[in-house]
C-alpha positions in Angstrom: 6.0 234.7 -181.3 5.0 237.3 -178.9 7.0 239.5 -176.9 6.5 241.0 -173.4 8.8 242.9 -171.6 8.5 242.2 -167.2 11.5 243.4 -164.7 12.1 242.0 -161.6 15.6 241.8 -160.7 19.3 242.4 -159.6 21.3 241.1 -162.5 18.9 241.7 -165.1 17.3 245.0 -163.5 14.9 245.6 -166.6 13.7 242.1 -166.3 10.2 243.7 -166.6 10.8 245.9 -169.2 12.7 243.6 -171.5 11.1 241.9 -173.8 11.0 237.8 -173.6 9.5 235.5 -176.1 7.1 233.6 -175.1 7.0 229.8 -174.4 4.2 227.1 -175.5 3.1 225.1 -172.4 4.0 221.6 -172.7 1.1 220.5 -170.7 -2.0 218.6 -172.6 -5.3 220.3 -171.8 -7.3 218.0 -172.8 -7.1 213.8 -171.5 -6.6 211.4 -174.4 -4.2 212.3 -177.0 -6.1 212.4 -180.5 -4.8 211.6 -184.0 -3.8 214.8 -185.5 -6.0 215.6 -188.8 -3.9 216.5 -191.1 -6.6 218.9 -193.2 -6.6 220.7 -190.0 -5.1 223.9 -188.6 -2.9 223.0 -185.7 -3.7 224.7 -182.6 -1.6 226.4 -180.3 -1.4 225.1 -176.9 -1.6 227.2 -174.4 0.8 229.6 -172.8 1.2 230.6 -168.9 2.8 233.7 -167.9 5.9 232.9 -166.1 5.9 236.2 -163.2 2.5 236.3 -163.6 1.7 232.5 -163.0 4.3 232.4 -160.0 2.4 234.9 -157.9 -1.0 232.7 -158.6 0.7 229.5 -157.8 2.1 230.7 -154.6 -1.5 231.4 -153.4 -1.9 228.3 -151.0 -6.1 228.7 -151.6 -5.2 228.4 -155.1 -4.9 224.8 -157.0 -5.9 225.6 -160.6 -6.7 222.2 -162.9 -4.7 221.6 -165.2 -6.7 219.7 -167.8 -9.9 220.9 -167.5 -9.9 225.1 -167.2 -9.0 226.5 -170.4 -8.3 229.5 -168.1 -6.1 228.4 -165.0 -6.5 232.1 -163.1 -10.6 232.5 -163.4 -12.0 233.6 -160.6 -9.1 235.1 -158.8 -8.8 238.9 -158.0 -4.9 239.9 -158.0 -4.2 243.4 -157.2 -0.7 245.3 -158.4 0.7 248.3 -157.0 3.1 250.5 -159.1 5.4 251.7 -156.2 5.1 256.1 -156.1 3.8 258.4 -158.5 5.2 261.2 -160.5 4.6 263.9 -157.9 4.9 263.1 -154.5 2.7 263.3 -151.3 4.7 264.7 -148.3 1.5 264.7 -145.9 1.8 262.2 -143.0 -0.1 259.3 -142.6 -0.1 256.5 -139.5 2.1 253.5 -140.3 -0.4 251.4 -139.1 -3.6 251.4 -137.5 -3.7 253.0 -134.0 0.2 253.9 -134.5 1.8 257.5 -133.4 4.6 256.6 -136.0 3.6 258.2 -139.0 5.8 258.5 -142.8 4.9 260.6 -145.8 1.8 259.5 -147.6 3.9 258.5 -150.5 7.1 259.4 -152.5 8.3 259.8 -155.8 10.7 256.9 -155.3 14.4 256.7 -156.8 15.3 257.3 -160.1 18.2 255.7 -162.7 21.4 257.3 -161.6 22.8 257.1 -165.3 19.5 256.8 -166.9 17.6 259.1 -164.7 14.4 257.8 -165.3 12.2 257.5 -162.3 11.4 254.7 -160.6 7.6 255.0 -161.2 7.4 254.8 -164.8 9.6 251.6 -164.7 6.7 250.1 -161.5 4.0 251.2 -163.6 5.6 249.6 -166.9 6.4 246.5 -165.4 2.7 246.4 -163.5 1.0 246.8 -166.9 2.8 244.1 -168.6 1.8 241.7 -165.7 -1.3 242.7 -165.8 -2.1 241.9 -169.4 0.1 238.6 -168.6 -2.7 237.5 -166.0 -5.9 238.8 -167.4 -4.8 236.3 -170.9 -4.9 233.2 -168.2 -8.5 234.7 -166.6 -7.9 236.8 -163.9 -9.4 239.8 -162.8 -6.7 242.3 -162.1 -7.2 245.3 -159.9 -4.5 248.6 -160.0 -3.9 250.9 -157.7 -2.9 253.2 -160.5 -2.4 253.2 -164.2 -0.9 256.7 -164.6 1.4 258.4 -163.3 -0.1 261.7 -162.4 -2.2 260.2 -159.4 -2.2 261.1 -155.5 -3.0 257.9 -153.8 -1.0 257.3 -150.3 0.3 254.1 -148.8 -3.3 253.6 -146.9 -5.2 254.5 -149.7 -3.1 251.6 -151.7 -3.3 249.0 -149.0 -7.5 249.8 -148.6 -7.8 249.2 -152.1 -7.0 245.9 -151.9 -9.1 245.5 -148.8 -12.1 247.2 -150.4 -11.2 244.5 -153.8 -11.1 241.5 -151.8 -7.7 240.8 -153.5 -7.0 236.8 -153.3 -3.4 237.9 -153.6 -1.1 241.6 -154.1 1.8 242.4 -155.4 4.0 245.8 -154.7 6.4 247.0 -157.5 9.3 248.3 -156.3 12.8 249.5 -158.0 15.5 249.9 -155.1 18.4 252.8 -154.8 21.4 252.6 -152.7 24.1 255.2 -151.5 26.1 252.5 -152.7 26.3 252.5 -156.3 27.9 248.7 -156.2 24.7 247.5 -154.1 22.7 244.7 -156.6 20.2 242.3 -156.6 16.3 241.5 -156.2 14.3 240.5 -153.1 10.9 240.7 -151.3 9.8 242.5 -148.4 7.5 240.8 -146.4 5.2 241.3 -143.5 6.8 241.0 -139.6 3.1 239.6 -138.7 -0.4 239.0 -139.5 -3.0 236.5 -140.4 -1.5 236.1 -143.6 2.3 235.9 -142.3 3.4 232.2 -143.5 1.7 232.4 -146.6 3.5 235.7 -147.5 6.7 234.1 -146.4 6.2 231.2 -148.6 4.9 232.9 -151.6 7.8 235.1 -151.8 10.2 232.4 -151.0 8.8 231.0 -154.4 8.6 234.3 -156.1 11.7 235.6 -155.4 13.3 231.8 -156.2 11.9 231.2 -159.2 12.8 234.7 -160.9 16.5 235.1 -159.9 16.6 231.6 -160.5 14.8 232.2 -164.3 17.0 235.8 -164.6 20.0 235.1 -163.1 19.7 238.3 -160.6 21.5 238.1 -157.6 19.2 236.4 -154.9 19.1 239.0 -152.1 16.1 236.8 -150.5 13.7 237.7 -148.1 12.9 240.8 -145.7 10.7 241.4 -143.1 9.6 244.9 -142.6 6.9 246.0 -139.8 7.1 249.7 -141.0 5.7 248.9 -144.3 2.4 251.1 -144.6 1.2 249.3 -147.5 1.2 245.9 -145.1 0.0 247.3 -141.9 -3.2 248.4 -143.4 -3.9 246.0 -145.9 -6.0 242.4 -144.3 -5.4 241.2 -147.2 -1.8 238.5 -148.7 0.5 241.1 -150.1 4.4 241.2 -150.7 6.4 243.7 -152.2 9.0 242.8 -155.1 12.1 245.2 -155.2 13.2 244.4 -158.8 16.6 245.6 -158.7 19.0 249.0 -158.0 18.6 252.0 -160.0 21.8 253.4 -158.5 23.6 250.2 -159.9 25.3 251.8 -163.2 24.5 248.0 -164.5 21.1 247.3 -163.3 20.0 250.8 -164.5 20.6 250.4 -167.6 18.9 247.4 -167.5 15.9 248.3 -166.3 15.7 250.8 -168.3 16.7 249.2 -171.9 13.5 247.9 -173.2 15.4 246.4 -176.0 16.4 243.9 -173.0 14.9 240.3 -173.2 13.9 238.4 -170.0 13.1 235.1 -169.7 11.2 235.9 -167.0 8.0 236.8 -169.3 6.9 233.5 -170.0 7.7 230.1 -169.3 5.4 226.6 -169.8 3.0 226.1 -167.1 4.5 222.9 -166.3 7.7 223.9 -165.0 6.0 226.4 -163.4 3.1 224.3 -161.6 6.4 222.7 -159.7 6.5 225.6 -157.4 3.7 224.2 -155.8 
């Protein structure tokens, strides 16, 4: 049975780095039932990426067949963005387009306050294993990194997508609070934009479906207009904050890859509800 570790989360923190057997989708792929032959090998149905699948279904353009693809996710571009890097970039860059307000290019992010590993080796984990989760059902993923040792700002991350023609992008963030009893998961979302109600209602789904799968506190939604990452990117994009690293819980969590999620994988049936 295979194992894949994902985090997303409040309660279970390392829900993307724990490690989650898989699940056989219960859906037939093919019409008729046929009698089995007993002489031959059985074969396994197939399986749907539970994260992975969410962010696809809650792409309104999106209505993958059921029966007839053998790969639900062909011909859709999904980008990931591993939140920071290891070094960061303290040079300022516009907010958005046309904007005086400008932020550093990009940070380092937080790191475990027991664990003290940094944030950006848990994004870049978790990014990988959804990566791998949605190239097995046919998509083409893009990255804005696979390493940590990178320098690519905010812009640079939200023109990728642009430049990729992303159907749909995902941000990977953990979260860190002065607070050390702060919890919980939720998605940032854009104030406005073409793509504002989709955004919305994808990450009403997303974030849903995984607290509701991991049992992470459901902080809900947040609109953010500062977001650099949005205001340059044309193209759907949310951003996933997967849990506290200052939470003496949660970090260990997301930082145990011993730590099994059920978030991993689930059957594509109970997923294809979302829609």
């Amino acid at each position: 049975m295979r194992r894949v570790k994902i985090a997303l989360c409040g309660f279970v923190a390392l829900a993307l780095l724990g490690l989650a057997p898989a699940r056989q989708c219960r859906i037939p792929l093919c019409s008729p039932p046929r009698r089995r032959n007993p002489l031959r090998r059985p074969q396994r149905p197939a399986r749907a990426p539970g994260l992975a699948l969410v962010l696809v279904l809650c792409n309104p353009r999106h209505r993958p067949s059921l029966r007839g693809a053998p790969l639900p996710l062909s011909g859709l571009v999904i980008g990931l963005d591993p939140g920071h890097q290891a070094k960061g970039n303290s040079g300022k860059e516009p907010v958005a387009p046309g904007s005086s307000e400008k932020k550093a290019k990009v940070t380092s992010g937080t790191q475990g306050k027991w664990s003290k590993v940094p944030e950006h080796e848990v994004n870049l984990k978790v990014a990988l294993l959804v990566r791998d989760l949605l190239e097995e059902q046919g998509a083409t993923v893009v990255m804005t990194r696979q390493t940590a040792d990178v320098d690519i700002s905010n812009v640079g991350r939200a023109q990728f997508f642009n430049d990729q023609k992303t159907d749909f992008a995902l941000r990977l963030h953990c979260n860190g609070s002065e607070n050390s009893s702060d919890h919980g998961a939720f998605v940032i979302v854009p104030t406005e934009g073409e793509h504002k109600k989709q955004c919305d209602a994808a990450a009403k789904k997303l974030i849903d479906a995984y607290c509701a799968e991991t049992g992470a506190k459901n902080m809900g939604l947040r609109a953010m207009g500062n977001q650099t990452g949005f205001n340059w990117c044309n193209r759907m994009v949310i951003n996933i904050e997967m849990g506290y690293m200052t939470n003496k819980e949660e970090d260990a969590l997301l930082t145990d890859s011993d730590y099994q999620v059920k978030m991993a994988q689930r059957d594509l049936q109970r997923h294809s509800r979302i829609l």
